[in-house]
MARDREN-966682 format. One record per residue (C-alpha): residue in one letter; x negated, y, z negated. Coordinates in nm, 2 decimals. Each point is the difference from the previous one (the first is absolute). Layout:
<'A' <X Y Z>>
...
***
This chain:
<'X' <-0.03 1.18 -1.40>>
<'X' <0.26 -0.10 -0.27>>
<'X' <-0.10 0.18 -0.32>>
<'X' <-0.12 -0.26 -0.29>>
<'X' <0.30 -0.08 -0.21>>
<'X' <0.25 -0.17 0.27>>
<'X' <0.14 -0.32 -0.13>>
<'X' <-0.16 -0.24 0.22>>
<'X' <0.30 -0.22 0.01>>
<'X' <0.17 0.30 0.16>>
<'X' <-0.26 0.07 0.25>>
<'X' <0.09 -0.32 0.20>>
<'X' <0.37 0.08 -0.04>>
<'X' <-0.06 0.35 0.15>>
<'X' <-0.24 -0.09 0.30>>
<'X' <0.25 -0.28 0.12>>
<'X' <0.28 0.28 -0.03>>
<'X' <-0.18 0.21 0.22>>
<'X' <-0.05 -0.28 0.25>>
<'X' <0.36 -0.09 -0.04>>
<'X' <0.14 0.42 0.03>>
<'X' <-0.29 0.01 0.29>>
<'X' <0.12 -0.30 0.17>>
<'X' <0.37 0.07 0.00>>
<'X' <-0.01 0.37 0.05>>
<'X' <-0.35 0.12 0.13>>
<'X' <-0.24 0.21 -0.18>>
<'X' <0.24 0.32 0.04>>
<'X' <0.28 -0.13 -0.12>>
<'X' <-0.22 -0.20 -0.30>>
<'X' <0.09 0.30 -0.25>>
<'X' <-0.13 -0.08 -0.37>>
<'X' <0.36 0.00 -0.16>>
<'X' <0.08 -0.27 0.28>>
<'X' <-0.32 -0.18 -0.13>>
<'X' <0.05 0.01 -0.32>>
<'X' <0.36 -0.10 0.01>>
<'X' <-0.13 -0.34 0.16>>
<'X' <-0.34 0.00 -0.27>>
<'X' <0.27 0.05 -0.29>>
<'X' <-0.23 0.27 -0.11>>
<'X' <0.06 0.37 -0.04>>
<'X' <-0.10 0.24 0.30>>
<'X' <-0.16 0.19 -0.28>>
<'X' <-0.26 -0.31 -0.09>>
<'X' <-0.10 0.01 0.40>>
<'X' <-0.07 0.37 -0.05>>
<'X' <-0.16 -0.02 -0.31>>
<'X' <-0.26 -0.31 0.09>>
<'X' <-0.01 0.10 0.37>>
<'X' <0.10 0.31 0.06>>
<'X' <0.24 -0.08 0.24>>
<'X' <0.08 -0.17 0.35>>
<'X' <-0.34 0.05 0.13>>
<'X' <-0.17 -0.13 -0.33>>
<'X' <0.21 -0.36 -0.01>>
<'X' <-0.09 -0.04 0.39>>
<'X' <-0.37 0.01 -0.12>>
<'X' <0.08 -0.22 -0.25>>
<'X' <0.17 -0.24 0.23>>
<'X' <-0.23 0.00 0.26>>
<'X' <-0.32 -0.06 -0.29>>
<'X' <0.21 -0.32 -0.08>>
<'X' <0.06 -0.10 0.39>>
<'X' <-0.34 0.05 0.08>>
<'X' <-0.11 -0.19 -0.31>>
<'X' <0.23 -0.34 0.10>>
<'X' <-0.13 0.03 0.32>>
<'X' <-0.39 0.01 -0.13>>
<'X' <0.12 -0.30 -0.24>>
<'X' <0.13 -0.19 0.30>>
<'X' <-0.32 0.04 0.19>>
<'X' <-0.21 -0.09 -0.26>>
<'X' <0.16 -0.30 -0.08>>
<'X' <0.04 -0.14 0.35>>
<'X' <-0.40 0.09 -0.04>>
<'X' <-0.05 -0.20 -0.32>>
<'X' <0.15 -0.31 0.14>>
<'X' <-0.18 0.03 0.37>>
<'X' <-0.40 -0.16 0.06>>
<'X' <-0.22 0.26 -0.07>>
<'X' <-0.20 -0.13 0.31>>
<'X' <0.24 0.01 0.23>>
<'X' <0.03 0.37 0.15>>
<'X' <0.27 -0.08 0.24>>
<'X' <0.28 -0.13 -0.29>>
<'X' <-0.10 0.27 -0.23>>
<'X' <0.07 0.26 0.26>>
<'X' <0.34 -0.17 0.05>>
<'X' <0.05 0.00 -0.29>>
<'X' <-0.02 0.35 -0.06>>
<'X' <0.23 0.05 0.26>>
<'X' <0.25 -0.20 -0.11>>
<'X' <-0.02 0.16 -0.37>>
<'X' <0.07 0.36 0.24>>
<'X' <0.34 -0.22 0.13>>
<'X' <0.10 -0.11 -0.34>>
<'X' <0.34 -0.09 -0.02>>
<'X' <0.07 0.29 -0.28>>
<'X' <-0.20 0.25 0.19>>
<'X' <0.23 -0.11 0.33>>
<'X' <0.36 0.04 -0.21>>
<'X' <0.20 0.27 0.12>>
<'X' <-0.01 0.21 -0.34>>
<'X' <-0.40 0.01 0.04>>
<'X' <-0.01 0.03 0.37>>
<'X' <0.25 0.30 -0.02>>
<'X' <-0.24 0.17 -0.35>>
<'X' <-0.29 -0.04 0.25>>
<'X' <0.16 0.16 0.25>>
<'X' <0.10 0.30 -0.22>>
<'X' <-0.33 0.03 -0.17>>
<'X' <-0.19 -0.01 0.34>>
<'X' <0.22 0.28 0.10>>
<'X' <-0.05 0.24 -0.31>>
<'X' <-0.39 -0.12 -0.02>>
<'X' <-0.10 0.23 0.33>>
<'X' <0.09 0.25 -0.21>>
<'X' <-0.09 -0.08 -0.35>>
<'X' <-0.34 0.01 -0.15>>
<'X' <0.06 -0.27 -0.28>>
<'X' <0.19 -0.21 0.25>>
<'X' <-0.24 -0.01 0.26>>
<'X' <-0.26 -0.08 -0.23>>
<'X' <0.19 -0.29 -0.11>>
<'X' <0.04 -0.10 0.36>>
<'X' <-0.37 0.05 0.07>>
<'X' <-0.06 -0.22 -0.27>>
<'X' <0.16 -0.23 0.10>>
<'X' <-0.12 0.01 0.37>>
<'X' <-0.33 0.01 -0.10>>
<'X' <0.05 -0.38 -0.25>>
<'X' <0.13 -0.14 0.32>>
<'X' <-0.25 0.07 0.19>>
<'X' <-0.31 -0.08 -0.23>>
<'X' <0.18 -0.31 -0.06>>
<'X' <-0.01 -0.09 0.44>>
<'X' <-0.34 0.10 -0.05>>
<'X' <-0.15 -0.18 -0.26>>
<'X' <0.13 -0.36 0.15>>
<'X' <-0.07 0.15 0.39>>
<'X' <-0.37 0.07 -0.11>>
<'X' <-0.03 -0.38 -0.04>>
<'X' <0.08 -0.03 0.38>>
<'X' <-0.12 0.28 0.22>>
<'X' <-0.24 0.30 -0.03>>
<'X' <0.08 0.30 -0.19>>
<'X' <0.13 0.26 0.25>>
<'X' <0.19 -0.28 0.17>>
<'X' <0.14 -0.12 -0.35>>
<'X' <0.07 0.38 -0.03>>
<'X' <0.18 0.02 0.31>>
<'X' <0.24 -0.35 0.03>>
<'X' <0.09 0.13 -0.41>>
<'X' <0.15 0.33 0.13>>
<'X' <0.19 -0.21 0.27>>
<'X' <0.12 -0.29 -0.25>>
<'X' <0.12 0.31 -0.22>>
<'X' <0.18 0.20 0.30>>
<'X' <0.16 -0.35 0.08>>
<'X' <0.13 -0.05 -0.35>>
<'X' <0.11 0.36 -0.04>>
<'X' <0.17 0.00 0.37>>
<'X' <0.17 -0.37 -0.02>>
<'X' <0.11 0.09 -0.38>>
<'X' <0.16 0.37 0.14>>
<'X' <0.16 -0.16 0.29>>
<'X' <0.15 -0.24 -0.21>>
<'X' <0.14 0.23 -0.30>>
<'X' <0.16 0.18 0.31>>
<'X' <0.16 -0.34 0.11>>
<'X' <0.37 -0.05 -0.12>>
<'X' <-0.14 -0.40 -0.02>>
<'X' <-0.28 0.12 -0.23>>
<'X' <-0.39 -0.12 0.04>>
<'X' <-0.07 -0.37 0.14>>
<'X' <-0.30 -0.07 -0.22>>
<'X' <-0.10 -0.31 0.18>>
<'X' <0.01 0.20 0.38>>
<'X' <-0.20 0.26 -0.22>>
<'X' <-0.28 -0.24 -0.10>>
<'X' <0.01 -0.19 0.31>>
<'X' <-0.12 0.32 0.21>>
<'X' <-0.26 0.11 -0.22>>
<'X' <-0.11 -0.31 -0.03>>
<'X' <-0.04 -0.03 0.39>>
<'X' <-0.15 0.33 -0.01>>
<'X' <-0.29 -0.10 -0.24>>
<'X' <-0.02 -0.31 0.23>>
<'X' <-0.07 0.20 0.31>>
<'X' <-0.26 0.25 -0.20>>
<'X' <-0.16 -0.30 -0.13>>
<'X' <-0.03 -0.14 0.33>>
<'X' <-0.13 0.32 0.21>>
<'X' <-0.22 0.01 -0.29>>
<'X' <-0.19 -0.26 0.05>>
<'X' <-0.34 0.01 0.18>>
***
């Protein structure tokens, strides 16, 4: 976590330099005098609020994860409360996000996926954020089908949007998000379906 102090105008500057460094050069190569050559910043005010590298990718990935939460939620907002099916589209759709899908943020979730196996603070950020998704699949699937089953097609709806999203960071042509939502949704169609008595 950034120490208290940071300028918040220069936190933005400095997470959308690390994108940028990430994007352009990989993680590796993303050294903190490269970052804060594109932040206009001092290496020494990255090590002094972050303690380095690994403290700005935190930082970064607290402010990717928190536009992502904001997308969801206000695809949520705007969606009928009684209709289950639209809201869990709509979460989906908040997970294939045009921001979340550019390559700077595909490529910073690549890297912080990579250095969360091995991270304690990372991978509890990661957990947290699994674990939102998937209370959020829950909570409109509950409306539908029985617990354990609402249990169940949430794990695959997740494994889909994880899968589709990887595959298509790893594409040169990027993510399709419409391909994206158009499987899962066929997916929730078929659970629905098989579902019924």
């Amino acid at each position: 976590m950034p120490k208290v102090g940071m300028p918040a105008i220069r936190r933005p500057q400095l997470v959308e330099a690390t994108m940028s460094a990430i994007d352009e050069v990989g993680l590796a190569g993303a050294s903190v005098a490269l970052i804060s050559r594109k932040a206009g910043v001092s290496a020494g005010i990255i090590n002094h609020y972050f303690g380095g590298k690994h403290g700005l990718l935190e930082e970064t990935m607290r402010s990717v994860m928190r536009e992502l939460s904001k997308g969801v939620q206000l695809r949520l907002s705007i969606t009928d409360q009684n209709d289950a099916k639209a809201r869990i589209l709509a979460i989906v759709d908040g997970n294939f996000d045009g921001n979340q899908v550019s390559s700077k943020v595909t490529k910073t979730w690549l890297a912080f996926w990579s250095h969360a196996m091995h991270d304690p603070t990372l991978f509890r950020l990661q957990h947290v954020n699994e674990r939102r998704l998937l209370s959020h699949l829950r909570v409109e699937l509950k409306k539908l089908l029985p617990p354990e089953r609402a249990q169940f097609v949430a794990q695959g709806i997740a494994a889909l949007v994880d899968g589709i999203w990887l595959r298509g960071a790893l594409n040169p042509q990027g993510i399709d998000t419409r391909a994206a939502i158009k499987t899962i949704e066929d997916y929730l169609e078929r659970q629905l379906h098989d579902s019924q008595p």
